[in-house]
C-alpha positions in Angstrom: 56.5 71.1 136.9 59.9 69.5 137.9 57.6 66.1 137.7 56.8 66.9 134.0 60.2 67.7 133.1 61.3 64.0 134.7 59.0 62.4 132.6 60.9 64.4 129.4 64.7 63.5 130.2 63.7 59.3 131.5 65.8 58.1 129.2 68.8 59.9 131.2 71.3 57.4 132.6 71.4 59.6 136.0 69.3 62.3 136.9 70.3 64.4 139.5 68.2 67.1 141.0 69.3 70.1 143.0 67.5 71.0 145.3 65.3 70.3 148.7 63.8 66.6 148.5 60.2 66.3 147.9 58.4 63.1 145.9 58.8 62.5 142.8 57.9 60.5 139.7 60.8 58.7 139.6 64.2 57.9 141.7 66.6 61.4 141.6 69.5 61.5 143.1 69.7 64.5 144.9 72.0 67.6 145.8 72.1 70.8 147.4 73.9 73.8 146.1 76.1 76.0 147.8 74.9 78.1 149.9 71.7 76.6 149.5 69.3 78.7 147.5 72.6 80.3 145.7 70.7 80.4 142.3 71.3 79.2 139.2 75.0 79.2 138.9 75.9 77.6 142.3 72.7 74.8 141.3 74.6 74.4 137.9 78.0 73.4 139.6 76.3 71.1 142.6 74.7 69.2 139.4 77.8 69.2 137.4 80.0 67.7 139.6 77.8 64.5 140.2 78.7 63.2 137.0 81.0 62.3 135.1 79.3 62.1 131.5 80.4 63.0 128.2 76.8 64.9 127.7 74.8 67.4 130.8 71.7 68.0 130.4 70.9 71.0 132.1 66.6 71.5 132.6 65.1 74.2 134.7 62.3 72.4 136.7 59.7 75.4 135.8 59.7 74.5 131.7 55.8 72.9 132.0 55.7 72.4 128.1 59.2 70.5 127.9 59.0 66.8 125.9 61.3 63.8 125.6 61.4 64.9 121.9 62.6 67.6 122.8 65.2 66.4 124.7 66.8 63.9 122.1 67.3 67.1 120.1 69.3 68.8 123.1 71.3 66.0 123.6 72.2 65.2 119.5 74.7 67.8 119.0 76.4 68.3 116.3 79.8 67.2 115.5 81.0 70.7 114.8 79.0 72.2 118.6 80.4 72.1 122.1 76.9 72.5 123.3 73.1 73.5 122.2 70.7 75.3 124.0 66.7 76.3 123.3 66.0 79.3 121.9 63.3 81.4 122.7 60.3 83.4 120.2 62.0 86.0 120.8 65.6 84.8 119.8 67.0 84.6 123.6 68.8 81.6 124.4 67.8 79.7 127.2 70.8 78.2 129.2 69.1 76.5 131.6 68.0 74.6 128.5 70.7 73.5 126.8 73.1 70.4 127.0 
């Protein structure tokens, strides 16, 4: 899965992962969180902090049905947003989804 959601966001300027290494489909650059396997909120700051750009992209690796369409909408916000995120069916946002 975290293969398929590479091939959505490969238009990133820098992708980094958090996480253990493994092969991918494409260069990463890679980071652990703190303590390793600290959850979402320790992954989301290890990621944050290796960049420096005006947009994040923030992608689960388990979203199998995620698409580079998709992705251009996360990452055109709207002049009046701070931020977007996916919504769910059943009107739940999904922040680890959302840019």
């Amino acid at each position: 899965m975290l293969d398929r959601v590479l091939g959505a966001c490969q238009a990133a300027r820098r992708t980094v992962v958090v996480g253990s290494r493994r092969p991918t489909v494409r260069p990463v650059h890679w980071v652990r969180e703190e303590p390793p396997g600290g959850g979402p909120v320790a992954g989301l700051a290890a990621g944050v902090l290796e960049t420096a750009a005006g947009t994040v992209l923030v992608l689960s690796a388990d979203l199998p049905f995620m698409t580079a369409g998709t992705v251009r909408d996360l990452v055109a916000i709207p002049p009046d947003h701070e931020g977007v995120q996916l919504v769910d069916g059943r009107g739940r946002g999904q922040p680890l989804a959302a840019a």
